[in-house]
C-alpha positions in Angstrom: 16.4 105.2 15.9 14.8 108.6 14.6 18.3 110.1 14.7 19.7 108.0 12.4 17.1 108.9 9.6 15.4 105.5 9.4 11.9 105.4 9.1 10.5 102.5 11.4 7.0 101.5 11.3 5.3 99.6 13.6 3.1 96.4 11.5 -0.6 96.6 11.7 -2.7 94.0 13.3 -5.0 92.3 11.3 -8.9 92.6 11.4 -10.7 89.4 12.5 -12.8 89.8 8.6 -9.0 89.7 7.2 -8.3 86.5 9.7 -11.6 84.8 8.8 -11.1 85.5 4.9 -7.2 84.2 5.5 -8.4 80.9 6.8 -11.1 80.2 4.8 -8.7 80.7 1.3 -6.3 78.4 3.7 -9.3 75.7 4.1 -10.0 76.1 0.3 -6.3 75.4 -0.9 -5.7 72.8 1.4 -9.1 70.9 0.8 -8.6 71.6 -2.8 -5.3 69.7 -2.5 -6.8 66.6 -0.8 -9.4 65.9 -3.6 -6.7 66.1 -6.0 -4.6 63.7 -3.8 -8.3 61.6 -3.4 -8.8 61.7 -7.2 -5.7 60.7 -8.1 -5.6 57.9 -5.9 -8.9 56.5 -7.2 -7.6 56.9 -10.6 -4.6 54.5 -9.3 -7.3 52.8 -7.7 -9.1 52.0 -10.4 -6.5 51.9 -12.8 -5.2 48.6 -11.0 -8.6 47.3 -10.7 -9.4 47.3 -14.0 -5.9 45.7 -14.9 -6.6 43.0 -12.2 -10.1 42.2 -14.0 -9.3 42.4 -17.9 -6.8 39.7 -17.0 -8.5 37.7 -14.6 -9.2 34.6 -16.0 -12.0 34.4 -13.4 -15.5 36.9 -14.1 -16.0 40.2 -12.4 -18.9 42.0 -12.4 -20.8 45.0 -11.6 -25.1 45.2 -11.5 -26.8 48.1 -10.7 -28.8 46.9 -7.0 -31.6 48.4 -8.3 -32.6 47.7 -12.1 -29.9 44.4 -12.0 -28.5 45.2 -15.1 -25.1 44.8 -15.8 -22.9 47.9 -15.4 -19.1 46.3 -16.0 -18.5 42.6 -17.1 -14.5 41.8 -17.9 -13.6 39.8 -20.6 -13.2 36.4 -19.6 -17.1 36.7 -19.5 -16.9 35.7 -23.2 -14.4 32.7 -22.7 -16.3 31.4 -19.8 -20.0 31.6 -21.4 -18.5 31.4 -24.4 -20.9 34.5 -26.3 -20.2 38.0 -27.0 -20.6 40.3 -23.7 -21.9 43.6 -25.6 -26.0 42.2 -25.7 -25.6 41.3 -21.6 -24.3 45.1 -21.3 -26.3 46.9 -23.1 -29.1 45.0 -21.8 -30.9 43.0 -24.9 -30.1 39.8 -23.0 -29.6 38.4 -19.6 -27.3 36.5 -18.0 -30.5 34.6 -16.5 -30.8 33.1 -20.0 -27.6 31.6 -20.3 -28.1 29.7 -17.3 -29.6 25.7 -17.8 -33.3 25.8 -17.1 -32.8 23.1 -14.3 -30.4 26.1 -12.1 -32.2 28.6 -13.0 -34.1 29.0 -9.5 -31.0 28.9 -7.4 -29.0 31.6 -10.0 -31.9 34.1 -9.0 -32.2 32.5 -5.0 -28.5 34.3 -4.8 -29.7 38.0 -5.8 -31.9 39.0 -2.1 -29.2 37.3 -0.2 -26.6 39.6 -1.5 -28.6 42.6 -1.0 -29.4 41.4 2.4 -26.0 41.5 3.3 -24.0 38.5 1.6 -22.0 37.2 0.3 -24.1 34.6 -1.9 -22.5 31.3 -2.8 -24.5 29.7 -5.9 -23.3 27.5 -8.0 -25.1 26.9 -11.5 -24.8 25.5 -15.2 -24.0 26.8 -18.7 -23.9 25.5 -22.2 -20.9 26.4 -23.5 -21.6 26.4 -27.4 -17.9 24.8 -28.0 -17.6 23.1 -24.6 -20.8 21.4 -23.5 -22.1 22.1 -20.0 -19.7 24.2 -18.3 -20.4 23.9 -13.9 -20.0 27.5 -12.5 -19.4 29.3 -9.4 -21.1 32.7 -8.3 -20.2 34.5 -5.4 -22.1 37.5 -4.8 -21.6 40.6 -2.4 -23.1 44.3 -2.1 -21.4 47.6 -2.3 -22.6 50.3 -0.4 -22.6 54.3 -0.1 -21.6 56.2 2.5 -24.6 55.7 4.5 -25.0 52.0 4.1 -27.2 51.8 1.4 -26.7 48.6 -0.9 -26.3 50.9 -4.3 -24.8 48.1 -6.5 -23.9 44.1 -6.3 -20.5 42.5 -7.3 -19.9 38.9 -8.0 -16.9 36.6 -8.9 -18.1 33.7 -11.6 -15.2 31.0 -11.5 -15.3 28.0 -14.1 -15.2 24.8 -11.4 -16.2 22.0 -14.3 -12.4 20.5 -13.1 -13.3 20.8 -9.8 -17.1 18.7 -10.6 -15.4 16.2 -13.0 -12.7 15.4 -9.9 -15.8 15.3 -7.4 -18.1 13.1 -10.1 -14.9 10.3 -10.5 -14.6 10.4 -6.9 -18.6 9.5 -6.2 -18.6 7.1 -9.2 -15.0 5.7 -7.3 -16.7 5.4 -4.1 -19.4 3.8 -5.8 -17.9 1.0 -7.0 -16.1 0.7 -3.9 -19.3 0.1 -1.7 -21.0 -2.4 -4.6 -17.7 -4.2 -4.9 -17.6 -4.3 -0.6 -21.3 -5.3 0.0 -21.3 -7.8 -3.1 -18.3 -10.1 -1.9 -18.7 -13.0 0.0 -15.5 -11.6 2.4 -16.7 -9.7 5.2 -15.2 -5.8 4.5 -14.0 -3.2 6.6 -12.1 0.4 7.2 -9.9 1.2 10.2 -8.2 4.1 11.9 -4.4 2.8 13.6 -4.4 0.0 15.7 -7.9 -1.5 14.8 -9.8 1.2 15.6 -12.7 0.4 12.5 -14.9 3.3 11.0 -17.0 1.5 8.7 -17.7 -2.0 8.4 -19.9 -3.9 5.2 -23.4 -5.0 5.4 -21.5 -8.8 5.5 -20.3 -8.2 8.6 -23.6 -6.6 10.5 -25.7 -9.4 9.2 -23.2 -12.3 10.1 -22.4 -10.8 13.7 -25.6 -9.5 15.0 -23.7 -5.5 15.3 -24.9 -2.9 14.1 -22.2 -0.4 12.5 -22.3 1.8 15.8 -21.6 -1.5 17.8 -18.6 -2.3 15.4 -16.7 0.9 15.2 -14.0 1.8 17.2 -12.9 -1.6 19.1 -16.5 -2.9 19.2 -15.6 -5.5 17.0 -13.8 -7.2 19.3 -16.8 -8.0 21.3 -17.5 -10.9 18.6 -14.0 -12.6 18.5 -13.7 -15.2 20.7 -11.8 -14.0 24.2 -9.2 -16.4 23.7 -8.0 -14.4 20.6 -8.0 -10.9 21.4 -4.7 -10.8 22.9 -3.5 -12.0 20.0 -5.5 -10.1 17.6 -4.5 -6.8 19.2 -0.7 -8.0 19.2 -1.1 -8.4 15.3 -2.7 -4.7 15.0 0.1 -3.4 16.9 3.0 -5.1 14.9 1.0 -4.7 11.5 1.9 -0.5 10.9 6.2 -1.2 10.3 5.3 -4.7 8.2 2.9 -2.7 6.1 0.5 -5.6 6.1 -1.8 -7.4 8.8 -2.4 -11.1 8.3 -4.1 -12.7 11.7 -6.5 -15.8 12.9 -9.0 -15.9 14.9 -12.7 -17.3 16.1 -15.8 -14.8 15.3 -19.3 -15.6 16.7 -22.2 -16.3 13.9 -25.3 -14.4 14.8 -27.8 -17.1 13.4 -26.5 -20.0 15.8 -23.9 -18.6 18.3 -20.9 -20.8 17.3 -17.4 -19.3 16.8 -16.0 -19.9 13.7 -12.8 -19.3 12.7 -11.8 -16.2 9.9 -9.4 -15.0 8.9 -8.4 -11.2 8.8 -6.0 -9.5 6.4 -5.4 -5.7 5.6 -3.2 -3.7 4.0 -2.8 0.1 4.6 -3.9 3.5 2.2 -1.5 6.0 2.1 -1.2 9.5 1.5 1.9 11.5 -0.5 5.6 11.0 0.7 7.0 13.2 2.8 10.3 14.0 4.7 9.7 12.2 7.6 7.9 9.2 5.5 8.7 8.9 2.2 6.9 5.9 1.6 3.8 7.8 2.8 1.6 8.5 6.1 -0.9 5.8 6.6 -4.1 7.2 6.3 -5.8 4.2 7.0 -6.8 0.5 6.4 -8.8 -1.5 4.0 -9.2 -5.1 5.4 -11.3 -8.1 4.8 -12.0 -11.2 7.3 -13.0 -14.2 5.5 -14.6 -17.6 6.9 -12.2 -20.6 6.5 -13.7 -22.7 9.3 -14.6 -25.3 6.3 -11.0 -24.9 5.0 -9.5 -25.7 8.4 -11.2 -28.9 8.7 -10.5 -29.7 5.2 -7.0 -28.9 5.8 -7.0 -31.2 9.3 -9.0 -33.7 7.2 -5.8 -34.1 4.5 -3.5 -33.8 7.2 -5.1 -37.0 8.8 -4.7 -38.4 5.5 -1.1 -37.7 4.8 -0.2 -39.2 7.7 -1.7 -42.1 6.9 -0.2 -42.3 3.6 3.2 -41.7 4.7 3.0 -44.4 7.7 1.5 -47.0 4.8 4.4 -45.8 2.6 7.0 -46.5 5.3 5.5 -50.0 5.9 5.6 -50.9 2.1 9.1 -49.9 2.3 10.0 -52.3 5.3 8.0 -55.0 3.4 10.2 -54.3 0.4 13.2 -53.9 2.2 12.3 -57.7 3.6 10.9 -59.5 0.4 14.5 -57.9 -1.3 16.5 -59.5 1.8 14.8 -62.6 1.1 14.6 -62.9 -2.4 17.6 -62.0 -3.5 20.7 -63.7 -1.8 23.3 -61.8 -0.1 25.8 -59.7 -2.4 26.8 -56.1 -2.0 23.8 -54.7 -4.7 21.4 -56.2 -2.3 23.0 -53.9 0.5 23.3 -50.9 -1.3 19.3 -51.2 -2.8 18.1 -52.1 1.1 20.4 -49.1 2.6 18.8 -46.4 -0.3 15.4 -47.4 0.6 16.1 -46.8 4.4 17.1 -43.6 3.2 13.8 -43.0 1.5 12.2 -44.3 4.8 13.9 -41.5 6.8 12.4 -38.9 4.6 8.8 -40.5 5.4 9.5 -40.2 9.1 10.4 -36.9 8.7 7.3 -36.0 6.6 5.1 -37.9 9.2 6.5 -36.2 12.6 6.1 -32.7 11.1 2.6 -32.6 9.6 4.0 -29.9 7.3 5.0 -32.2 4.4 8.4 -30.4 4.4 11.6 -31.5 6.0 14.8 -29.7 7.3 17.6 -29.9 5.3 19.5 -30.5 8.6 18.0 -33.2 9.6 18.5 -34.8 6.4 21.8 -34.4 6.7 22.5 -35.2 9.9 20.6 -38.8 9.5 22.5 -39.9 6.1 25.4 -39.2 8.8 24.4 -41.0 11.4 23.0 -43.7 8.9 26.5 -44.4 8.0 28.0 -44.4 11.3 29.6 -40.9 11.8 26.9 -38.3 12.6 29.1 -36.9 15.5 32.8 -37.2 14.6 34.7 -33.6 15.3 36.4 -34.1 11.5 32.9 -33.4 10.6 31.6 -29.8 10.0 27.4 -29.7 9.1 26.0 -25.9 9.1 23.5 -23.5 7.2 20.7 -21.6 7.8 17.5 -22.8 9.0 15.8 -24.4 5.5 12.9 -26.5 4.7 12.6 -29.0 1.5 9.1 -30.1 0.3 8.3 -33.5 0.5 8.6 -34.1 -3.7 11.8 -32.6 -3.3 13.4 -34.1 -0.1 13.8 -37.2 -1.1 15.5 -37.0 -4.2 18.4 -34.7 -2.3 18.2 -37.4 0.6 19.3 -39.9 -1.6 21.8 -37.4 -3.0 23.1 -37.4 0.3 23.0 -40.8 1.0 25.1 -41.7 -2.0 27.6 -39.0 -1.1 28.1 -40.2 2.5 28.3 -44.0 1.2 30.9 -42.8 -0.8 32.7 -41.3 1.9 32.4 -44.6 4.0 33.8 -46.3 1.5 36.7 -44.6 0.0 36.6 -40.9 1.7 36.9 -38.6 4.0 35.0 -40.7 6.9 37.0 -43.6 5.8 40.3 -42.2 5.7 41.7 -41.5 9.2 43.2 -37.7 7.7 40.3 -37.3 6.1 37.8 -34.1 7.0 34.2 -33.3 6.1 32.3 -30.3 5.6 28.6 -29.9 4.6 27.5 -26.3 4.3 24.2 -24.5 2.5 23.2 -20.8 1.9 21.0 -19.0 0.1 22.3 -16.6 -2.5 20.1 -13.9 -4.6 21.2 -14.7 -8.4 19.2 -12.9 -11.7 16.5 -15.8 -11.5 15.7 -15.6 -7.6 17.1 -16.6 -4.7 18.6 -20.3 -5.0 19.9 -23.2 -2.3 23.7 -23.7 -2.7 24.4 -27.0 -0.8 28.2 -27.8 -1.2 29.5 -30.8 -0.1 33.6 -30.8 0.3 36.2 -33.6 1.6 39.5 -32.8 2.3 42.8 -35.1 3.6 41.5 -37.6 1.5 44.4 -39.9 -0.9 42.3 -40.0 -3.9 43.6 -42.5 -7.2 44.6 -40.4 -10.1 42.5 -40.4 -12.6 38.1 -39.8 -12.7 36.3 -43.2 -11.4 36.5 -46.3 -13.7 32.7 -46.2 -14.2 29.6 -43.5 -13.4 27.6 -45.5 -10.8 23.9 -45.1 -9.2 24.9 -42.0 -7.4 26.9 -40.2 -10.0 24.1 -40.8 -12.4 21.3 -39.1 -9.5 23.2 -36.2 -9.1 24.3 -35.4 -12.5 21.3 -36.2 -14.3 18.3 -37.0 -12.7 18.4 -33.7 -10.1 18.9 -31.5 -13.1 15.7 -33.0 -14.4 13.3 -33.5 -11.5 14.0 -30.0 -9.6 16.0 -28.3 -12.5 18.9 -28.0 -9.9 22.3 -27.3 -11.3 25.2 -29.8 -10.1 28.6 -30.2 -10.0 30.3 -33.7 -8.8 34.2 -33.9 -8.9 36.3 -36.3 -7.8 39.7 -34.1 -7.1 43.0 -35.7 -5.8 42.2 -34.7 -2.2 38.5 -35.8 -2.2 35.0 -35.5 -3.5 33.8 -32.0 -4.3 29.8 -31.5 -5.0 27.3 -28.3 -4.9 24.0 -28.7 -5.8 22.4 -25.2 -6.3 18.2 -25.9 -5.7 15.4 -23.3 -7.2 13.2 -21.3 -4.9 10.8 -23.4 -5.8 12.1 -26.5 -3.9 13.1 -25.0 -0.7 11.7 -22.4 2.1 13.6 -20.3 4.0 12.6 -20.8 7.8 11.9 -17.5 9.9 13.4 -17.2 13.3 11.0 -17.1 15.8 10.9 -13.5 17.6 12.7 -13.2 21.1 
């Protein structure tokens, strides 16, 4: 290398003071660096911070842990309290003051459980010169140093008056609900599904002997008479998809031991629709079970009486029936006045085998038929859903009937060897309610030309007097191929019978 004229030198090694002084400026730089990356991010810190609480609508706040005065306090201090937050900073008035006199003890109760450790929960008053008294919020917690030490205390003040007014209507809600439940003569209960009660009323501890431990859960049913559980159960069970419970049954009287009999109904509480319900979860049921031991003999009382009535109205028909047979000599008036008062004595022995004082509209039917000697030809065609008729209304649509098949004896279908019959109902919704289309149609019948030479007893009944009594709407026509009538019935005068379940 020396031949070539180049002057090579070898490096020096450095002294351990240069190594030392090398890594301390290193140390220097680099820790210099971190506190600018530290200040910088507190800056941010605090930058968003401050953001965060001069728009909260909430109050933040910073005390000192020591002296407890007020070091930051963001705006919504002012909107909250509703005064200026420059005297609580600079320390001419205190926050103390603004609470109501009555809260005052548990506003300062929060302070030494913060500095123990918090948080604090405390919840106070203001008056709120525009607003009245304003219901507050505190919640309190300490900020330490690095070694632990509680320096300062921090609290969040949020306005909950919304929150107390909500909780106030519910208590006042409640309120009613218990002096409305222990001041009715009903006896009042809550449930869980399937019977399982949770509360029952004063009414019912006093009338059973229980006490409201005893009741809950199924311990109600230790008071209803053994014969009815099974059937009080199987109307809990079926109540949930009817959305209603509606049962009978015995419940033992404390003050004498005798079962009497009550009778229960509830409906259920629901909460919000959802995807699965929409009509709502049932949260539970509100029910009452009321004593109608007095109405059930009353009601076994008038049935005993009704029955009477109607077997001393059927024997004053047969004693008219007999005074007209004998009193008036034999002519075909005399026939037709004793056959339409057999008809109104069909309708009585309807009413008395029932004990309902309603008839089926079948029946009816079926005996004008066989009053008139054809109840079970095949040319004639009866059917219609299973439907009761009061007793006011039966008999006026009996004799309907009867005048229509006396007809058809006569001159109609039953009389005519081509002639056919069919007697059909149904019930049809229209804009006033559902309503009882009865249609009676002949068919095959040689019919004169022309409409009948006068408007006799049954034209007159069905035209007129139906209209009137059960504001039915009717239609009689006599076409060339037989009588044609529909009488459409209110939903006042009929019932639609329920199948019994399989």
């Amino acid at each position: 290398m020396a031949l070539l004229g180049v002057n090579q030198s070898v490096p020096r090694r450095w002294t351990n003071a240069e190594r030392e002084l090398a890594r301390e400026v290193a140390e220097r730089t680099w820790d210099a660096v971190e506190r600018a990356r530290a200040e910088a991010q507190l800056r941010e810190s605090e930058g968003r911070f401050r953001d965060f609480a001069e728009n909260s609508t909430d109050v933040l706040w910073i005390a000192d842990a020591g002296r407890r005065r007020i070091e930051y306090l963001s705006p919504a201090f002012e909107r909250v309290f509703g005064v200026p937050r420059a005297p609580i900073l600079d320390g001419s008035r205190m926050v103390r003051d603004l609470v109501h006199p009555d809260d005052r003890d548990t506003f300062e109760s929060a302070w030494p459980r913060a500095i123990a450790g918090g948080p604090a929960i405390v919840h106070y008053r203001t008056a709120h010169p525009g607003r009245g008294i304003v219901h507050l919020r505190d919640t309190l917690f300490p900020i330490r140093d690095e070694v632990g030490a509680v320096r300062q205390v921090a609290g969040i003040v949020q306005d909950v008056s919304d929150i107390e007014a909500a909780r106030a209507a519910l208590d006042a809600e409640k309120e009613r609900f218990r002096t409305l439940a222990e001041g009715i003569p009903p006896l009042v209960w809550r449930s869980c599904d399937e019977g399982r009660w949770t509360w029952s009323s004063p009414q019912w501890l006093d009338y059973t002997g229980q006490s409201e431990a005893e009741s809950r859960g199924l311990g109600w049913l230790d008071v209803v008479h053994p014969d009815d559980r099974g059937r009080t159960m199987a109307a809990w069970r079926e109540a949930p998809p009817h959305g209603r419970l509606d049962v009978e049954y015995r419940v033992r009287r404390a003050s004498d031991g005798t079962w009497r009999w009550h009778q229960t109904r509830s409906v259920p509480v629901r909460g919000g629709p959802t995807a699965e319900q929409p009509g709502g979860r049932i949260v539970e049921w509100l029910g009452t079970t009321t004593d109608i031991e007095d109405l059930k003999r009353l009601q076994a009382e008038q049935g005993v009486l009704v029955a009477e009535l109607q077997h001393r109205t059927r024997n004053l028909l047969a004693v008219v029936r007999n005074v007209a047979r004998r009193s008036i000599p034999p002519q075909p008036g005399r026939d037709e006045y004793d056959a339409r008062l057999a008809a109104l004595g069909r309708v009585q022995d309807f009413l008395a085998r029932t004990g309902r004082y309603t008839v089926a509209l079948r029946n009816l039917v079926e005996a004008e038929l066989q009053a008139v000697g054809d109840g079970g030809s095949d040319r004639v065609t009866v059917g219609g859903p299973p439907v009761d008729l009061p007793g006011e209304g039966a008999q006026p649509v009996a004799l309907a009937l009867h005048e229509l098949a006396t007809n058809a004896v006569k001159y109609g279908a039953i009389a005519q060897p081509t002639g056919r019959l069919s007697v059909t109902w149904q019930v049809e919704e229209g804009d006033g309610g559902p309503r009882l289309h009865i249609t009676w149609r002949e068919s095959g019948v040689s019919m004169p030309a022309g409409p009948p030479a006068r408007r006799g007893y049954g034209s007159e009944l069905i035209t007129r007097a139906l209209p009137y009594q059960m504001e039915a709407e009717t239609v009689l026509e006599f076409t060339a191929d037989g009588v044609q009538c529909s009488i459409a019935l209110p939903a006042r005068a009929f019932r639609i019978v329920e199948k019994a379940a399989s």
